[in-house]
ChimeraX commands (.cxc) that place a marker at each C-alpha (Angstrom):
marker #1 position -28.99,-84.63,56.33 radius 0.5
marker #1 position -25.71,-85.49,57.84 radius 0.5
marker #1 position -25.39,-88.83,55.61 radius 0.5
marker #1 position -25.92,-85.81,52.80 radius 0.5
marker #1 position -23.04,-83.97,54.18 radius 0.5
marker #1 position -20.84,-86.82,55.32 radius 0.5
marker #1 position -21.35,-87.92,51.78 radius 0.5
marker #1 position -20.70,-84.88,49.79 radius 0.5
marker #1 position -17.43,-84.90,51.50 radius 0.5
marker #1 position -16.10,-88.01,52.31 radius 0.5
marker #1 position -17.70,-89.77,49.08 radius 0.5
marker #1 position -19.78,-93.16,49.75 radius 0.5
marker #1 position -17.29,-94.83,52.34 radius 0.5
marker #1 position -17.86,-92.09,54.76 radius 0.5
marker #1 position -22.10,-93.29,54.92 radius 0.5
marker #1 position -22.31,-96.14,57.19 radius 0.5
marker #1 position -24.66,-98.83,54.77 radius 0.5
marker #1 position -27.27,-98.99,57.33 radius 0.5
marker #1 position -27.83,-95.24,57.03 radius 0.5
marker #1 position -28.25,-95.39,53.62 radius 0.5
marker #1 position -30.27,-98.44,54.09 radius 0.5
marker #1 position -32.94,-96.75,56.37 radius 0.5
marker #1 position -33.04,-93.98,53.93 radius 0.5
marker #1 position -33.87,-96.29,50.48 radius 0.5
marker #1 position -36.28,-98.19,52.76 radius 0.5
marker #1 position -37.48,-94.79,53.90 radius 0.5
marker #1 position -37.79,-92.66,50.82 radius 0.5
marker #1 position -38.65,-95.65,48.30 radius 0.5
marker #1 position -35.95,-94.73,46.19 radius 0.5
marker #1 position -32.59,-96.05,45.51 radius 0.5
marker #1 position -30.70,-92.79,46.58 radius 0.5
marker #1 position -27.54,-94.89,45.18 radius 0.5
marker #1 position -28.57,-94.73,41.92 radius 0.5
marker #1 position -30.10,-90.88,41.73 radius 0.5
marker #1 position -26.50,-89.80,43.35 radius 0.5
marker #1 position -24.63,-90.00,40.18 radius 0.5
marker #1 position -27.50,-88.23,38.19 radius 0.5
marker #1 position -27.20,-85.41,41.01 radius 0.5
marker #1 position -23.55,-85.04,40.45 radius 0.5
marker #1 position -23.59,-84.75,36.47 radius 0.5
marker #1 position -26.34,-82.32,36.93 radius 0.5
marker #1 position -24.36,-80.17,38.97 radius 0.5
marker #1 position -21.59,-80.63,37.12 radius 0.5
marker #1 position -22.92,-79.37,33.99 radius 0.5
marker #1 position -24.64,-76.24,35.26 radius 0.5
marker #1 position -21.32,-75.51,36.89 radius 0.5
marker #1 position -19.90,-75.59,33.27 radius 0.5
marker #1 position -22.55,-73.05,32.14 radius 0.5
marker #1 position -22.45,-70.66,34.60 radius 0.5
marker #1 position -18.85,-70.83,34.18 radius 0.5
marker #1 position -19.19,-69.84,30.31 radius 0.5
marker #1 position -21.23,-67.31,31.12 radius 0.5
marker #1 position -19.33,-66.03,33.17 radius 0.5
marker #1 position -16.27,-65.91,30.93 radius 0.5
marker #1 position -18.39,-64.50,28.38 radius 0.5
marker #1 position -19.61,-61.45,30.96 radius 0.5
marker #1 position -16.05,-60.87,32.20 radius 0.5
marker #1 position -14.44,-60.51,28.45 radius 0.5
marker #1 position -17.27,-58.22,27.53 radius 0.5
marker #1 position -16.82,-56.06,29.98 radius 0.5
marker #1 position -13.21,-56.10,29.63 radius 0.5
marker #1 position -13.86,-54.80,26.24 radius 0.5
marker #1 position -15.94,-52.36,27.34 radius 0.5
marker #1 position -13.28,-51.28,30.31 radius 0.5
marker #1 position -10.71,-51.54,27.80 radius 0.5
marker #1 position -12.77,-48.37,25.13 radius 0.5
marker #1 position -13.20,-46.37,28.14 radius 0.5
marker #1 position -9.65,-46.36,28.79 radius 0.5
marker #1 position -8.54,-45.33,25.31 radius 0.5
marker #1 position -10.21,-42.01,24.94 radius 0.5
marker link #1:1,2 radius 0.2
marker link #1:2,3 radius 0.2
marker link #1:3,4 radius 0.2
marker link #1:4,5 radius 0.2
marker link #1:5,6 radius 0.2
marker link #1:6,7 radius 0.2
marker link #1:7,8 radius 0.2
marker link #1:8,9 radius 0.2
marker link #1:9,10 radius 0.2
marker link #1:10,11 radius 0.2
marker link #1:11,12 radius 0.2
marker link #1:12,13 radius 0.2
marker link #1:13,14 radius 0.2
marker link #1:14,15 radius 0.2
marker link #1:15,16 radius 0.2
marker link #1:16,17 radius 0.2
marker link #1:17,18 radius 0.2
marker link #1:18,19 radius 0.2
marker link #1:19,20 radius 0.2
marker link #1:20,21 radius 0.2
marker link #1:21,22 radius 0.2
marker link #1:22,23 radius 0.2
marker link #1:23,24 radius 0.2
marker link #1:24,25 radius 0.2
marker link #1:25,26 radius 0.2
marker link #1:26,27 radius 0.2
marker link #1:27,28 radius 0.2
marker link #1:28,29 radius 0.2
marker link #1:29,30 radius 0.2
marker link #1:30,31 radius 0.2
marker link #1:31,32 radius 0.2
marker link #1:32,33 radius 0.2
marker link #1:33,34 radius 0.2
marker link #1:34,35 radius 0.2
marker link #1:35,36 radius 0.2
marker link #1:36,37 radius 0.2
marker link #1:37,38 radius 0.2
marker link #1:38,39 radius 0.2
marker link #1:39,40 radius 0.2
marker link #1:40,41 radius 0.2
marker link #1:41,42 radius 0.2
marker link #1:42,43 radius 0.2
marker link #1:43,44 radius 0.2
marker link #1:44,45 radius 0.2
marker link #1:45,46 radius 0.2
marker link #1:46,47 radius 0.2
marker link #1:47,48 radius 0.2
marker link #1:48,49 radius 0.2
marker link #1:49,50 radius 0.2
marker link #1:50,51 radius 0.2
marker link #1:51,52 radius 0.2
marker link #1:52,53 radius 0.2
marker link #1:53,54 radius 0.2
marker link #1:54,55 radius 0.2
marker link #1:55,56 radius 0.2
marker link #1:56,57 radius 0.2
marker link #1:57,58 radius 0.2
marker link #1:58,59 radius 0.2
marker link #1:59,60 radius 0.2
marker link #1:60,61 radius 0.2
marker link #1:61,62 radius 0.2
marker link #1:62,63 radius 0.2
marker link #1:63,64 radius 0.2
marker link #1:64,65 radius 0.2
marker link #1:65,66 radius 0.2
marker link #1:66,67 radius 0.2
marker link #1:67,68 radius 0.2
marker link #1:68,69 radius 0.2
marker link #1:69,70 radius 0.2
view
């Protein structure tokens, strides 16, 4: 968990290699190469929930917006 952290914020360098050693050797996967896949993930539902969000907030600004004019 802290390699996670130390990771998420410091990028790669801030992992010492034997930690992510233990965990590949550990876990059976290459956590180097599911990383990347993680992040694009994210990346894209943060896009989408960011649309829909836009789309929420200018519908109810039209809404707001007919209240106002009568």
């Amino acid at each position: 968990m802290a390699g996670s952290i130390a990771g998420a914020i410091g990028g790669r360098s801030a992992v010492p290699q034997e930690w992510i050693d233990g965990v590949i050797e550990g876990s059976r996967i290459d956590i180097t190469a599911t990383g990347p896949t993680m992040a694009a993930v994210s990346r894209d539902i943060w896009r989408q929930d960011r649309a829909r969000f836009e789309e929420r907030s200018a519908g109810l600004s039209t809404l707001l917006s007919a209240v106002g004019e009568r």
